[in-house]
C-alpha positions as CSV (number, residue, x, y, z in Angstrom):
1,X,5.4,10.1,87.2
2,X,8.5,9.2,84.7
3,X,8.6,5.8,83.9
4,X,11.6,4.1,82.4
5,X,10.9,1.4,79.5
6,X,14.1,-0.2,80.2
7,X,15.7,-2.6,82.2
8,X,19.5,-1.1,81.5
9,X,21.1,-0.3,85.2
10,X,23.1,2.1,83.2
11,X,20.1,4.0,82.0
12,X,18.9,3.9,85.5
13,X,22.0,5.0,87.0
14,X,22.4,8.0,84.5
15,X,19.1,9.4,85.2
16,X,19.8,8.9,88.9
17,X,23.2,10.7,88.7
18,X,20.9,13.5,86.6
19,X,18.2,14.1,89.8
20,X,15.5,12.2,88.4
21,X,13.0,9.7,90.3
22,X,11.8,7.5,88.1
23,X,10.4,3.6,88.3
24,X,11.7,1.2,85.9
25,X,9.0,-1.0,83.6
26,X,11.0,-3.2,80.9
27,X,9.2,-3.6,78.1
28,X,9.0,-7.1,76.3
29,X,8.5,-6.5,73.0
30,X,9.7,-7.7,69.7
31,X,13.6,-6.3,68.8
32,X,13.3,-7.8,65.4
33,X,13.6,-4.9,62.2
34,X,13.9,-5.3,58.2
35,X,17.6,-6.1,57.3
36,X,18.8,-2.8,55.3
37,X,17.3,-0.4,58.0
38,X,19.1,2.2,58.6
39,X,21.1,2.1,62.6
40,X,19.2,5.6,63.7
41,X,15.9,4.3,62.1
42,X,16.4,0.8,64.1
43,X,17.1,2.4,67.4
44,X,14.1,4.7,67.1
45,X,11.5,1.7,66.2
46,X,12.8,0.3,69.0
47,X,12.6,2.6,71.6
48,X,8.5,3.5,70.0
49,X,8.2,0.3,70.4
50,X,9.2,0.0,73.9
51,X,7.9,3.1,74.9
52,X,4.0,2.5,73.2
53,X,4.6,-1.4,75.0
54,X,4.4,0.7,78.7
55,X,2.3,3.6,77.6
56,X,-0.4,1.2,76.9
57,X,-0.3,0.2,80.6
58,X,0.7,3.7,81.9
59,X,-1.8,6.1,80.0
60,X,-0.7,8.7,82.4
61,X,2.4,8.4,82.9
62,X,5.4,9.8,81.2
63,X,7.0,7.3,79.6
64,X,11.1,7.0,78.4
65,X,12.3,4.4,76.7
66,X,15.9,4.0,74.5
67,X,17.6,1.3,72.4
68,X,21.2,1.5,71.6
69,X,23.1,-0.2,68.8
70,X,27.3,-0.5,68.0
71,X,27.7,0.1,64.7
72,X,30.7,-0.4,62.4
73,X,30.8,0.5,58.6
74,X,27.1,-0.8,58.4
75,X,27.6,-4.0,60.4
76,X,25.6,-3.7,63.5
77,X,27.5,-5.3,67.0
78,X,24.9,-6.6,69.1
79,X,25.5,-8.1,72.7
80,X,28.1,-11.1,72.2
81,X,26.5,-14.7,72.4
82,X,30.0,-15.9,73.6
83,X,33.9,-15.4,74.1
84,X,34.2,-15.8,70.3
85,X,31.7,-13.6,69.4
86,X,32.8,-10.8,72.0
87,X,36.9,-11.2,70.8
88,X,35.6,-11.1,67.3
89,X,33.8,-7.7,67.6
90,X,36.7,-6.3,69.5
91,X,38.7,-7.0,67.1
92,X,36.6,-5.5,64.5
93,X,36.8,-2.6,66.8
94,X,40.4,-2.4,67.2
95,X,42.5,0.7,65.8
96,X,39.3,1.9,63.9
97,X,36.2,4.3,64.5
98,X,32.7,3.1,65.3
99,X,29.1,4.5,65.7
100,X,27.1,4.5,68.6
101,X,23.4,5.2,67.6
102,X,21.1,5.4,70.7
103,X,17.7,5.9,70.0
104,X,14.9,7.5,72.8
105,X,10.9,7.8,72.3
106,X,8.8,9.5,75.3
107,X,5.6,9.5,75.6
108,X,3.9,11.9,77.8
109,X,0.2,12.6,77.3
110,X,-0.7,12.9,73.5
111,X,3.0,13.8,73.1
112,X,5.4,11.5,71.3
113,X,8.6,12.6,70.8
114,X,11.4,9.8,69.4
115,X,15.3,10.7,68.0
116,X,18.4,10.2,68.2
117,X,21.5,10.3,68.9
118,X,24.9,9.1,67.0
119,X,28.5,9.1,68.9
120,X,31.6,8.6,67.0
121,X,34.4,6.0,69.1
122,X,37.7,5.4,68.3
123,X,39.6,2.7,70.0
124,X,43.4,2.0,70.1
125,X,45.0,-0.8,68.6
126,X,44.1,-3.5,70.8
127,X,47.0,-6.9,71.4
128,X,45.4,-10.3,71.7
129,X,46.1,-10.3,75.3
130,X,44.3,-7.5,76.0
131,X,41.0,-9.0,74.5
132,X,41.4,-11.9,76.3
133,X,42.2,-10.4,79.6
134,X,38.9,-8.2,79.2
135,X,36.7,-11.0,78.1
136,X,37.7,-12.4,81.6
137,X,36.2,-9.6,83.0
138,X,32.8,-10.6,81.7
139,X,32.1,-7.1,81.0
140,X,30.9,-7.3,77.5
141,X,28.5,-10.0,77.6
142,X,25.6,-7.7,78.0
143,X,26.6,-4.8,76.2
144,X,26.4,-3.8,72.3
145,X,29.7,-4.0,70.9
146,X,31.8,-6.3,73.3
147,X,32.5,-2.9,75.6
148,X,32.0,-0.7,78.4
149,X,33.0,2.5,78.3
150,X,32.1,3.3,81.9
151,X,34.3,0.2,82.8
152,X,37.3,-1.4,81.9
153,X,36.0,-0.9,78.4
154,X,37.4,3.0,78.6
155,X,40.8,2.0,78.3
156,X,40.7,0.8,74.6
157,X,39.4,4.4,73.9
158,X,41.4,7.0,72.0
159,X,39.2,9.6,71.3
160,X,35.1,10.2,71.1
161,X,33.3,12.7,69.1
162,X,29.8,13.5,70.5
163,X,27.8,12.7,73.7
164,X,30.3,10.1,76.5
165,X,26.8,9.5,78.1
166,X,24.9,8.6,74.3
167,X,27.3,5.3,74.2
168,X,27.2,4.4,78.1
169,X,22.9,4.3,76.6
170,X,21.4,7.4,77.2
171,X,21.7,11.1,76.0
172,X,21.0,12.0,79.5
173,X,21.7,16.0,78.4
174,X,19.0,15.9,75.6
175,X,16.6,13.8,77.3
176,X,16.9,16.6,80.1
177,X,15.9,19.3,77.8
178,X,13.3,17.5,76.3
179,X,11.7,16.4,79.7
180,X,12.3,20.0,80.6
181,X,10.5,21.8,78.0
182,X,7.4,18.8,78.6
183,X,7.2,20.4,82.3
184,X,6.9,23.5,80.9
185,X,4.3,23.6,78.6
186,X,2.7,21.8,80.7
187,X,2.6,24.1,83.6
């Protein structure tokens, strides 16, 4: 049985959209890491930690977990705390490129396997107005970065380079291949 160390509807509703049946088990674990990590380094700690967290409970099940991080010339956007924080990052974002770094570990068996994947996003040059109106929205209260790009968030984008589905929290494509290739070997 896949299990899903995550809590993220998004995650949930990619793998859904991809065929998979799955049953969700957040993880609580510490999200803490040593200020100077690397982004790809964070995001995989993060998802081994998650991912070990449920596999302890789970020994045999397969286990998928992912953490994903904004990043912006090293400065890492987390969920906003507030209005302020959220115009703030969307401002930072505004008329420039940023990373998206989302990092997966699964655990199936004596298998660990944990990477990741980095998405460059460019955004227009977003008008004081149009912050506002979108933190009226709500929408990016509870996502890294201020934004949504499978919401309202989309229409601040100009262009992306790499996998749309790595910044919405999951490289749904990769993590198919490599839950593929599991099956198989194991068949």
């Amino acid at each position: 049985m896949l299990l899903l160390a995550s809590s993220s509807p998004r995650r949930s509703e990619l793998l859904k959209k991809a065929g998979y049946e799955f049953t969700v088990v957040p993880a609580n674990v510490n999200e803490t890491f040593l200020r100077g990590t690397p982004p790809m380094q964070i995001v995989e700690q993060l998802s081994a930690r998650k991912a070990q967290a449920v596999a302890k409970q789970h020994p045999e099940d397969t286990i998928l977990a992912a953490d994903t991080l904004v990043v912006f010339k090293g400065r890492i956007l987390g969920k906003p705390k507030d209005a302020e924080a959220a115009k703030a990052m969307l401002k930072i974002l505004s008329a420039n490129v940023h990373q998206v770094y989302t990092g997966y570990t699964i655990i199936s068996g004596k298998k660990f396997l944990c990477g990741h994947e980095c998405t460059s996003v460019e955004f227009y040059a977003l008008s004081p107005a149009e912050i506002d109106t979108y933190i009226k929205t709500e929408e990016p209260f509870d996502k890294a970065g201020a934004y949504g790009i499978q919401g309202r968030g989309a229409l601040f984008v100009k262009r992306i380079n790499g996998d749309y589905c790595n910044i919405v929290g999951l490289p749904i494509a990769k993590i198919h291949r490599i839950l593929t290739g599991l099956k198989q070997k194991d068949e």
